[in-house]
C-alpha positions in Angstrom: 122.3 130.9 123.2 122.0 134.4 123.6 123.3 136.0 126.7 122.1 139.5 128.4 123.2 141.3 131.7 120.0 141.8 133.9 120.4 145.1 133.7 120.0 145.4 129.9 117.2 142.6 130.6 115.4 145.5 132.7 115.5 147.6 130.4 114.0 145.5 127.7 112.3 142.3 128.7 110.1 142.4 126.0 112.3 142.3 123.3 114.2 139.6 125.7 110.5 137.7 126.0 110.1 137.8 122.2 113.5 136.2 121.6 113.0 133.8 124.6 110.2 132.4 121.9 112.4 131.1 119.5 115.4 130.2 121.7 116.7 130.3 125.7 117.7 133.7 126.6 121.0 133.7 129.6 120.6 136.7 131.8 123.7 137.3 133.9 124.6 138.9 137.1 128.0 140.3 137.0 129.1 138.6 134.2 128.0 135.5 135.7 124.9 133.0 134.3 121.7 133.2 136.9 118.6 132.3 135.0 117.7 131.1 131.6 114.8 132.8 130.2 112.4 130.4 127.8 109.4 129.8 126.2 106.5 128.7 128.2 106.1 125.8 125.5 109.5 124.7 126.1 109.2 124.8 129.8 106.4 122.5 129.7 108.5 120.0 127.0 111.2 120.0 129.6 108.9 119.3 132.6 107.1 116.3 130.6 110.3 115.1 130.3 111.2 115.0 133.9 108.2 112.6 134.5 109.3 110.2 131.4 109.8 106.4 133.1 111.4 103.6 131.0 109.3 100.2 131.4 112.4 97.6 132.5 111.3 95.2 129.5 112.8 98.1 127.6 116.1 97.8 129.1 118.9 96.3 127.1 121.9 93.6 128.4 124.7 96.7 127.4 122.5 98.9 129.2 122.0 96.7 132.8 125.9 96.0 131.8 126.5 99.9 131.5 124.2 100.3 135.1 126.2 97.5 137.0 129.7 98.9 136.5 128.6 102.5 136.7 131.0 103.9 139.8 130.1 107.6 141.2 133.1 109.5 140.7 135.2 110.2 144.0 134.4 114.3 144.1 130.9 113.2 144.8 131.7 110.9 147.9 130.1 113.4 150.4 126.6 112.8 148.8 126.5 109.5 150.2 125.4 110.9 153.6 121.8 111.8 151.9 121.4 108.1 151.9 121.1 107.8 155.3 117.7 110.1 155.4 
């Protein structure tokens, strides 16, 4: 994935647009990653995807197997106090 500093992005977003057509366009912020610039097309893919739901006929034994020994790794332990809301 290409990768551009916003201030070369300022200077140039069309040519960054036009490339953001074909593939995902990084724009960083002191060397760092703060936005991915893409297509409007693939935004909406993405965004389709989000709302995609699995009918639980469709769920195979390794799968509920997979689900019923999954275990939330320890670094995430401070998340469980969003449960209580």
């Amino acid at each position: 994935m290409p990768s551009v500093s916003s201030t070369e992005f300022q200077r140039n977003p069309g040519l960054y647009q036009d490339l953001a057509q074909r593939e995902p366009v990084t724009v960083t912020n002191h060397g760092r990653e703060r936005t991915v610039l893409l297509s409007a097309e693939e935004y909406r893919r993405l965004k389709r995807r989000d709302r995609l739901a699995l009918a639980v006929e469709g769920i195979g034994e390794d799968d509920i197997a997979a689900i019923l020994s999954a275990e939330v790794p320890a670094k995430f332990a401070h998340l469980d106090s969003e449960l209580d809301r």
